[in-house]
N, C-alpha and C positions, 0 to 999 in steps of 0.2 A: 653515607658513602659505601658502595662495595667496591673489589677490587676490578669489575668490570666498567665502572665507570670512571670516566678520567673527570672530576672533578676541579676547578680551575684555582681552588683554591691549597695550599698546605698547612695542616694543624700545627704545626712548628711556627706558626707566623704569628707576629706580636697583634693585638688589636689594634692599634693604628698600623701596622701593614694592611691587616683584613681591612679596615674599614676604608683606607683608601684602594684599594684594587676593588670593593665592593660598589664603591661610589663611582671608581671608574667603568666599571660593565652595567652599572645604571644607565649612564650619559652613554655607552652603545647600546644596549636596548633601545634607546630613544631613539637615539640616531637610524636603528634599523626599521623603529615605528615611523621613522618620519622616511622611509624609501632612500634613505642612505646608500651610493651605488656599492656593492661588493668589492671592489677592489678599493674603496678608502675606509672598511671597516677593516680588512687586511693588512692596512698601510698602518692603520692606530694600534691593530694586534700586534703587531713585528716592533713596531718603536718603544709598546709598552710590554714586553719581553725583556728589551735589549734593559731600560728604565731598572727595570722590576733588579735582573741581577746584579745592575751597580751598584744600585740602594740595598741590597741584600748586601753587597762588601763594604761598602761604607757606612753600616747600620746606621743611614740618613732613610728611613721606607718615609717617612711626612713629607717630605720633598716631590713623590711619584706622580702629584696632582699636580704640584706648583710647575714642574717642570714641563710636565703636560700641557699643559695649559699655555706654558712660552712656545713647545717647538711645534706642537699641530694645531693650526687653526680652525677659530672655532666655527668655521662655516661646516667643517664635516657633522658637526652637530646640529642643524639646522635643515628643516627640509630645503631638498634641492630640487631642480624643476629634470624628470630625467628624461631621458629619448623614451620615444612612444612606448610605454609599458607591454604595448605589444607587438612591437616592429618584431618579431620573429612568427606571431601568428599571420601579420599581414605579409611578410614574406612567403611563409607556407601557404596563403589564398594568392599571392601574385602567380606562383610557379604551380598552381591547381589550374588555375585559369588559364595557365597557358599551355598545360598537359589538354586542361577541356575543351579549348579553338582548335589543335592541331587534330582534336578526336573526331569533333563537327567538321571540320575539314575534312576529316577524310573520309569521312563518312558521306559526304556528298560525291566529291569523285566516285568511288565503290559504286553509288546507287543514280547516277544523272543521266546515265544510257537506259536505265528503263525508263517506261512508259508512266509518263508523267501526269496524277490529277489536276487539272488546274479550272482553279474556283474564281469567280470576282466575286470581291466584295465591296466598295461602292461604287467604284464607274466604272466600266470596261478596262481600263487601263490600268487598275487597283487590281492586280493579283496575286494570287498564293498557292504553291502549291501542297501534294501530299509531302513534298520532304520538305519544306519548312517548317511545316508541323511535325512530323518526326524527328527533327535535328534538333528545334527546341526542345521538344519531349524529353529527347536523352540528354540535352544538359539541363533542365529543369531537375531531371532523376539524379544527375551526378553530385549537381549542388544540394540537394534535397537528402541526398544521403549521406552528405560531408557535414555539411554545415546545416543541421535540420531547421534553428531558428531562424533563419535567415530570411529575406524578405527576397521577392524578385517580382520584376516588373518586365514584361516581356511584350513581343509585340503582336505574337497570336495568341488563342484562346483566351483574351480576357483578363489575363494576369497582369494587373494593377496593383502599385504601389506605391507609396511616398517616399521620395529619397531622402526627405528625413526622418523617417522612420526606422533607427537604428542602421541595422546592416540590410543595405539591400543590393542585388544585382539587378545591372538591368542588359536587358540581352533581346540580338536583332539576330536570328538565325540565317535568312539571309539577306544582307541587303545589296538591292538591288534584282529586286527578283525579276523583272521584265528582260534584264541583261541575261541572266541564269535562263530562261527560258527558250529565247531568241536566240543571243549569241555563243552562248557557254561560257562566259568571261567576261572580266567586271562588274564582280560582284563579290560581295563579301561577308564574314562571319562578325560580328561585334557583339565586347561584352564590358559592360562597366560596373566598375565596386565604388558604392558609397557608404560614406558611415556618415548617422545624423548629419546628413545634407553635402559633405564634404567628401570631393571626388579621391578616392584614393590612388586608383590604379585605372587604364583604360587599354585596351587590346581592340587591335581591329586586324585582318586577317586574308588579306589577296590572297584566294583560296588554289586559283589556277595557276597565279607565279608562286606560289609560298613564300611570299611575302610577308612578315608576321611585324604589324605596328604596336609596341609595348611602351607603358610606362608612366609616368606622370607622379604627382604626389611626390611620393620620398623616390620616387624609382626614377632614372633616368631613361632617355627617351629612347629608345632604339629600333630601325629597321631591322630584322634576324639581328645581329651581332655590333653591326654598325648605329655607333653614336650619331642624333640627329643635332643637329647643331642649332643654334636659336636663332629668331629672326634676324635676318640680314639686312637693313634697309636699301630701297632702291625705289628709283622714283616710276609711276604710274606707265609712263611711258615708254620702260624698258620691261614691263611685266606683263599679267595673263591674269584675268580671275574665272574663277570656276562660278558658271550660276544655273540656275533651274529656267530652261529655254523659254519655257510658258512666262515667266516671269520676266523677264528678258524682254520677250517680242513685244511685252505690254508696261514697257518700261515703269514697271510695277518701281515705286517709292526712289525713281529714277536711277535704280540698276543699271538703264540703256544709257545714260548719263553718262554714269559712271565708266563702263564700258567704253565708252569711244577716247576715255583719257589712257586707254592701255589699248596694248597690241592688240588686243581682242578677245571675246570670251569665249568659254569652252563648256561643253555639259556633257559629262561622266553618265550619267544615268543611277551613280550610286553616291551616296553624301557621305559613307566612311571614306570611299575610297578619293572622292573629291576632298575633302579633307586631311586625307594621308601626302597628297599631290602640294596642297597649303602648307605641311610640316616639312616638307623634303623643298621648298623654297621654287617648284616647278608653278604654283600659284601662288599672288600675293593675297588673294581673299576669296571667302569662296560663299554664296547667296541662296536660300532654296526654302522653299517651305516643306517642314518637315515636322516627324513628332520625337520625344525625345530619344527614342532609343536607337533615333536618328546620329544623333552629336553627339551625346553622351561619352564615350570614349575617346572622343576625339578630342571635346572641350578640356577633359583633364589629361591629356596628354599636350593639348597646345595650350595649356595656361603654364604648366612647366617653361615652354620653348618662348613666351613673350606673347600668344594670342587671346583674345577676347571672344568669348562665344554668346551677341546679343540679340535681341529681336530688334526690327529696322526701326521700332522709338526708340533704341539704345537702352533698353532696359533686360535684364536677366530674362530671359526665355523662363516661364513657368513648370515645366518638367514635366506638365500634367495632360498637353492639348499639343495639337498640332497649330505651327507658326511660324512665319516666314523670318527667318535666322540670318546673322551673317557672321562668317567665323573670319575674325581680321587681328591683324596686328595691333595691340596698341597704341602702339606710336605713330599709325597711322590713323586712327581712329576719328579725329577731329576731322581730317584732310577729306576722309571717308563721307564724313556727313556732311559734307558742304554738297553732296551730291543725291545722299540717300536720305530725304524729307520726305 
């Protein structure tokens, strides 16, 4: 001992003092090896303080275990299952990601009145411009420079990924880019975080209303500031579904079917923003073929709210190819497939 160290013990104490207060910071040692939360290692310090100087006036110190033993239970001694050991880093990537949508956002406003390059790439009607590859660029460099291991899977230049492979983002720079082109509107920024396969968090981002869709996982769902509330049920007949027109007109796995049991369907031109339309309860499902970094944000924000994000065999969409999807409520789910075979 020196006198700069507060040592837990005092030489004035009998060996069975020492040897029980010794046996007792054993069983916290353990407790702390086994992820014991801080504030029930706290709770055991304070009770065996308060133990220590009674047993010190009643020169009973053999009792300090026995007594121990009756008033704290011994589950504090035993591993405990805790909150995500890193819910404060994945809150620091939730509020990254959504400092990084509002930066791709504006970043497009600033640059959309110039003179735009625009490329096909496989049919005429598949396009891209110079700012969707710029706008990825700079959050590909943001999260690249935050979080170097990370994985990301994006949907120009090539960047492929496995969303079970560890940490990965996956990011649509703009979707809906024939809308951005044509109309200036309806379209959108989307970005999703998975860990080994599991959606954590999803953002998608109506760039011209500032609109901003958050949340899923442990994060609750919200339009800007406003809570999104979970499916509401209501029947076919008093509802709207969102679908992909081409699919539609060819009553592709009878989408058309389907369609004539509701008011009528509608096609967006963009699949985050058709899916933000499905969370806010203005659609009850919404049909398209697409690839993942289509849904992606949207699925883990509407598996929070009650929805299903499947391919039309009702099986999990592969992450990997482009496939025709349908993003629906569960509970409607069965109802759904008496139509879409």
């Amino acid at each position: 001992m020196t006198k700069n160290y507060a040592y837990p013990l005092d030489l004035s104490w009998s060996t069975e003092e020492m040897t029980s207060v010794l046996s007792f910071l054993n069983l916290v040692e353990k407790a702390y090896e086994s992820k014991v939360e801080a504030v029930l290692l706290l709770k055991v310090i304070r009770i065996t303080k308060r133990l220590l100087a009674a047993s010190r006036k009643k020169s009973k110190s053999i009792v300090i275990l026995k007594r121990l033993v009756v008033i704290l239970p011994i589950e504090l001694f035993k591993p405990q299952k805790l909150k995500r050991k890193d819910s404060s880093l994945l809150e620091t990537k939730f509020q990254f990601a959504k400092e990084l949508i509002y930066e791709a956002g504006s970043y497009i406003r600033d640059n959309m009145t110039k003179d735009l390059a625009i490329e096909e790439k496989s049919t005429f009607d598949d396009l891209v411009t110079n700012l969707d590859k710029a706008v990825q660029s700079l959050m590909v460099e943001r999260i690249r420079k935050v979080y170097s291991q990370d994985h990301i899977f994006a949907e120009e230049n090539g960047l492929v990924a496995d969303i079970n492979d560890g940490a990965v983002w996956v990011l649509d720079p703009i979707d809906g880019t024939i809308n951005f082109i044509v109309q200036g509107c309806d379209f959108a920024v989307m970005i999703a975080y998975y860990e080994k396969g599991i959606g954590q968090f999803g953002l998608i981002y109506d760039v011209m209303n500032d609109l901003l869709y958050s949340g899923g996982g442990q994060f609750e769902v919200k339009v800007n500031d406003k809570a999104l509330k979970p499916f509401q049920d209501r029947p076919f007949n008093r509802s709207l579904i969102g679908a992909n027109n081409g699919m539609c007109a060819q009553n592709v796995m009878g989408i058309a079917n389907l369609g004539r049991q509701t008011l009528g369907v509608r096609g967006i031109g963009s699949a985050g923003l058709s899916i933000c339309r499905v969370l806010e309860g203005r659609f009850i499902a919404y049909f398209s073929n697409v690839s993942p970094w289509d849904y992606a944000a949207g699925s883990i924000m509407g598996e929070k709210l009650g929805y299903v994000t499947l391919d039309l065999q009702g099986q999990k969409p592969d992450y990997k190819t482009r496939q025709k999807i349908m993003f629906v409520p569960k509970i409607k789910l069965k109802e759904i497939q008496k139509y879409i075979k």
